[in-house]
Backbone as CSV, one residue per row, in Angstrom:
resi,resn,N_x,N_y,N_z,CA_x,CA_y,CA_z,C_x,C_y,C_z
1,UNK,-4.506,-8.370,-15.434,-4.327,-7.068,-14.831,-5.125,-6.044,-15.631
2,UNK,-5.897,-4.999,-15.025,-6.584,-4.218,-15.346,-5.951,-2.678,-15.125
3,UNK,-5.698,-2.178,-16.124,-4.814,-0.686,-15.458,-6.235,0.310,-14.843
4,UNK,-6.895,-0.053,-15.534,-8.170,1.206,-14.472,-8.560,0.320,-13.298
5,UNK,-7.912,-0.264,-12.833,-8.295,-1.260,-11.385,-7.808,-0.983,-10.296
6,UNK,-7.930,-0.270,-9.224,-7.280,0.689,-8.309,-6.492,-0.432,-7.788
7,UNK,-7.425,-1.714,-7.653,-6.637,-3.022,-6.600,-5.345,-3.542,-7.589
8,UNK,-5.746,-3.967,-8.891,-4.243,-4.329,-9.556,-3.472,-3.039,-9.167
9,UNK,-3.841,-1.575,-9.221,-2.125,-0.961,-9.105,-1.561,-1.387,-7.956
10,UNK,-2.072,-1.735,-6.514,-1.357,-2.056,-5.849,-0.820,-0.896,-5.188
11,UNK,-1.447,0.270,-4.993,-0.441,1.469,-4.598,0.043,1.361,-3.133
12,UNK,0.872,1.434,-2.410,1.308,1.437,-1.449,1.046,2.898,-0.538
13,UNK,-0.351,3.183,-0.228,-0.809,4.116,0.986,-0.716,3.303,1.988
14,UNK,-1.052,2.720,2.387,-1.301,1.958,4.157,-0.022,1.187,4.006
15,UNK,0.015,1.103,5.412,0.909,0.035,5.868,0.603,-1.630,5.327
16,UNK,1.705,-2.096,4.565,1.780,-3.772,3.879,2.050,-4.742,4.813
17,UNK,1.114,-5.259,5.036,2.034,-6.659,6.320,2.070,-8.127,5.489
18,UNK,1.508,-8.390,4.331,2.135,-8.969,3.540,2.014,-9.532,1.884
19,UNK,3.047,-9.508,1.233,2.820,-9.864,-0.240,3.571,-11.160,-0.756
20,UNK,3.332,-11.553,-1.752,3.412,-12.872,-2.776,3.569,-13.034,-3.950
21,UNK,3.265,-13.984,-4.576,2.723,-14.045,-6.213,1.232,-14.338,-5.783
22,UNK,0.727,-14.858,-4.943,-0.309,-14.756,-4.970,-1.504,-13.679,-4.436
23,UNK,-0.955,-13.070,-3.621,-1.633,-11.753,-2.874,-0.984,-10.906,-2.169
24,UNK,-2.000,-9.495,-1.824,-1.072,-8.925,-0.909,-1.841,-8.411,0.207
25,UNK,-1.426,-7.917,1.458,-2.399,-7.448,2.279,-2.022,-6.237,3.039
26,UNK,-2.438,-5.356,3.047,-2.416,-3.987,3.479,-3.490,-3.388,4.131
27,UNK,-3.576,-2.365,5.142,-4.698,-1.731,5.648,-5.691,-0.854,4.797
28,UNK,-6.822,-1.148,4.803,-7.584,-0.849,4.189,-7.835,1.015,4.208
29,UNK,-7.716,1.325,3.118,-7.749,3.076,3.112,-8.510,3.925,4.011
30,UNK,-10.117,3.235,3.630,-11.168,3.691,4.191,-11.656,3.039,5.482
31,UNK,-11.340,1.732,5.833,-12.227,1.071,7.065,-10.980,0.700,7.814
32,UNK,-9.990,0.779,7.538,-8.779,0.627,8.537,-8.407,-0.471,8.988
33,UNK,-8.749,-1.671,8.469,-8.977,-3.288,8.650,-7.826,-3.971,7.595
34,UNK,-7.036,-5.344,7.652,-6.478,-5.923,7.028,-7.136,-6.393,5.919
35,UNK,-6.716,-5.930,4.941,-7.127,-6.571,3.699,-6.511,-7.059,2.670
36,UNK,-6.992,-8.265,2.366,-6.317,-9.483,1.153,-6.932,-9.080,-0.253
37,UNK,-5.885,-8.587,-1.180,-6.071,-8.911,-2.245,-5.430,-9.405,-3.478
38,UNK,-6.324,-10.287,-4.252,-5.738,-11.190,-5.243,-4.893,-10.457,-6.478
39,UNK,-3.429,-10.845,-6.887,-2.891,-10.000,-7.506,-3.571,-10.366,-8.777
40,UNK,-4.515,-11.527,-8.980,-4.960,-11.733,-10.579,-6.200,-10.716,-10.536
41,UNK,-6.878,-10.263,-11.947,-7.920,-9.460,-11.555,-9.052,-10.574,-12.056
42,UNK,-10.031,-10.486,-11.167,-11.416,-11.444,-11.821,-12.009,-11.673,-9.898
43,UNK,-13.286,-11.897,-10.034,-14.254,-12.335,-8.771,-13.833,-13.360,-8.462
44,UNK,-13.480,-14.417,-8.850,-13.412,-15.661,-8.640,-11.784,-16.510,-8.616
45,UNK,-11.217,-16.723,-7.870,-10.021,-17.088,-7.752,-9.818,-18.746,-7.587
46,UNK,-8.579,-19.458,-8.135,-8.934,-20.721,-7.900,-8.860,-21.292,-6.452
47,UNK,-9.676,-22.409,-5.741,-9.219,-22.540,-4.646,-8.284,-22.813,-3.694
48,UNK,-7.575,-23.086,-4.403,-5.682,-22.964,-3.619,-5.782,-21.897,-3.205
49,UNK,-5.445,-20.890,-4.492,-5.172,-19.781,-3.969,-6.089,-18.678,-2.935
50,UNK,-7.819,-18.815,-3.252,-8.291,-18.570,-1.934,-7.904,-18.860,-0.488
51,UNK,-8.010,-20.167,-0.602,-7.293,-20.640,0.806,-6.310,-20.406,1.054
52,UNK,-5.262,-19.860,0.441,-3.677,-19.408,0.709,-4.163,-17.896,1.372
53,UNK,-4.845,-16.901,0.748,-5.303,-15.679,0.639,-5.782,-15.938,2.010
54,UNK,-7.071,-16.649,2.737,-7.715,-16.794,3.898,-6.702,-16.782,4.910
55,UNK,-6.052,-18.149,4.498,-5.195,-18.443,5.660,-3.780,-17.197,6.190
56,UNK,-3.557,-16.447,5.225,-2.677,-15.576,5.254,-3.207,-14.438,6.117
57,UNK,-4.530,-14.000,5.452,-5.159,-12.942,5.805,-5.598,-13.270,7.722
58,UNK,-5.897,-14.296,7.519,-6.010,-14.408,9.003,-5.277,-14.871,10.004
59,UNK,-3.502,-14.947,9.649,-2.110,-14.645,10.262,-2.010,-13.567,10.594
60,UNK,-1.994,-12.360,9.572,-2.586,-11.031,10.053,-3.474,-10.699,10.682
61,UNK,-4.512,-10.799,10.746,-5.621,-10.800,11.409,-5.677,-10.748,12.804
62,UNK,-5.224,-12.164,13.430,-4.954,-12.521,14.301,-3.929,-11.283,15.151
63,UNK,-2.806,-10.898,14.444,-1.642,-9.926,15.112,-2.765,-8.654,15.410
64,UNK,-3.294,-7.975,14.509,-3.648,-7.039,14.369,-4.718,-6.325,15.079
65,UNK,-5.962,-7.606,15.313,-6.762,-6.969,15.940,-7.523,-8.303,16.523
66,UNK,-6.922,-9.149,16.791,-7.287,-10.294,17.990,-8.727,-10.967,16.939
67,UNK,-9.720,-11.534,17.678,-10.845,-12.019,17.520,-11.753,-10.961,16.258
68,UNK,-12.031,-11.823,14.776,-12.322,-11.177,13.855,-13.170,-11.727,13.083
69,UNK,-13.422,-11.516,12.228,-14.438,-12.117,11.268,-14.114,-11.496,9.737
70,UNK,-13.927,-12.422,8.798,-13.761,-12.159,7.210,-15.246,-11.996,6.550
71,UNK,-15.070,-10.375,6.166,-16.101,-9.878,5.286,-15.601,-9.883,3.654
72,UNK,-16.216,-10.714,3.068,-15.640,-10.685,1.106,-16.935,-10.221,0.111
73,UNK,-17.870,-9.158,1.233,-18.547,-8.739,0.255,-17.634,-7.433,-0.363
74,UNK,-17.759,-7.434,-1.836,-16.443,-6.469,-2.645,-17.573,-5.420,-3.026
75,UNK,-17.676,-4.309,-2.196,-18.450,-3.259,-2.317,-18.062,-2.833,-3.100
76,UNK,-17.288,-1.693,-3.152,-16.249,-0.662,-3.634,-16.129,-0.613,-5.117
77,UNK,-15.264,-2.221,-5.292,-14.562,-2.370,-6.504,-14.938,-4.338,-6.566
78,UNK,-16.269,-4.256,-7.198,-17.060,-5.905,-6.658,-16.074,-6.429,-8.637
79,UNK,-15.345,-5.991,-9.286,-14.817,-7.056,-9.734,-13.327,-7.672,-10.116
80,UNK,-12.910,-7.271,-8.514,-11.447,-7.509,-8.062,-11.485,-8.582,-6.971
81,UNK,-11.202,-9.079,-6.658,-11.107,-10.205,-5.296,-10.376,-9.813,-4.185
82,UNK,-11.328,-9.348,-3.041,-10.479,-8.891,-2.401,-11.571,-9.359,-0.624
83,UNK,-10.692,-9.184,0.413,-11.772,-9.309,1.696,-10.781,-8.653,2.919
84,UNK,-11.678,-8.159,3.914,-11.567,-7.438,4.709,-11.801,-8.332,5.802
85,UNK,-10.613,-8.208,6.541,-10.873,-9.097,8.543,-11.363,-7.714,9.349
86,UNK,-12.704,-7.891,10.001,-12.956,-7.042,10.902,-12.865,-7.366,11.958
87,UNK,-12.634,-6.283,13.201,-13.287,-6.678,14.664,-13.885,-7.576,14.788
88,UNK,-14.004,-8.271,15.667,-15.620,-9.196,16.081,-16.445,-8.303,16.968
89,UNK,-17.608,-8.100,16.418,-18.652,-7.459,16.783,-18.506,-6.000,16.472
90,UNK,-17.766,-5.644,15.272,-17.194,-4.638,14.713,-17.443,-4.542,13.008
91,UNK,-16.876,-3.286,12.596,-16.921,-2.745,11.121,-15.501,-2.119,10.789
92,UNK,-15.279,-1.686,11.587,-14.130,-0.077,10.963,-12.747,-0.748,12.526
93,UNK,-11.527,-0.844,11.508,-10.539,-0.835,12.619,-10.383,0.571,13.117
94,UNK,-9.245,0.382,13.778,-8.552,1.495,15.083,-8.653,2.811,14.002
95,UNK,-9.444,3.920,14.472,-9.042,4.887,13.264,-9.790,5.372,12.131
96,UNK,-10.958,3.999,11.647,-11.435,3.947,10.420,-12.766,4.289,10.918
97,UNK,-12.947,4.430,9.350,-14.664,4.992,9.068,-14.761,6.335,9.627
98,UNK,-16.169,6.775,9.368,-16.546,8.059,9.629,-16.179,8.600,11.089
99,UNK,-15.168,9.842,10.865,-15.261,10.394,12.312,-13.648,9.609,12.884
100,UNK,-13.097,8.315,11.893,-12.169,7.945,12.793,-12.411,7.307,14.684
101,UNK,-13.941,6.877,14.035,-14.337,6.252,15.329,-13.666,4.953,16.234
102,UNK,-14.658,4.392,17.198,-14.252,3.061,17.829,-14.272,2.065,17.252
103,UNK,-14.512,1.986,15.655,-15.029,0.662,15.021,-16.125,-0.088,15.063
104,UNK,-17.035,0.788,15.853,-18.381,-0.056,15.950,-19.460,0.903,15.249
C-alpha cells in the first residue's frame, strides 16, 4: 500500500458494485465506466488474481452497460493496477468525459 496512491485509498466517490480481498470496482470518476482495481499496489498482479479481477469486472460489466471491451492501459496513475470496461464502440460511459457526453 502506497499512502500517496489515490487507487490504494480507495475513496468511496462513485457508486461500488463490488469489493474483496482481492479488488474492488467502482465507477470511474472521470470516464464513468466500471472499474477494477487491485487492492495490492504494483503493475503487475499474480495471475489468479488477474483473472479473478477480469472475470469480476466483467459480471459488472455485463449489468452495466451490455456489450464492452476491457481497456488496462493505466493512464492516470500507470503504477497501480487497475482497468476500465467500456462501451463497445465507445470511450466514456452514461455521463462521462468532456461535456458529460454520449460516450463516443
Amino acid at each position: 500500500m502506497d499512502p500517496d496512491c489515490p487507487l490504494c485509498e480507495a475513496a468511496r466517490i462513485t457508486a461500488w458494485h463490488h469489493e474483496d480481498d482481492i479488488c474492488w470496482i467502482a465507477d470511474c470518476e472521470i470516464c464513468a465506466t466500471p472499474m477494477v482495481v487491485w487492492r495490492g499496489h504494483g503493475t503487475e498482479p499474480p495471475a489468479a488474481e488477474r483473472h479473478h479481477m477480469m472475470t469480476n469486472l466483467a459480471r459488472v460489466a455485463d449489468g452495466a452497460l451490455g456489450a464492452h471491451w476491457v481497456d488496462s492501459n493505466m493512464r492516470k496513475i500507470p503504477d497501480h493496477f487497475h482497468a476500465h470496461a467500456r462501451p463497445e464502440g465507445g470511450f466514456f460511459g452514461p455521463g462521462g468525459g468532456p461535456g458529460g457526453g454520449s460516450g463516443r
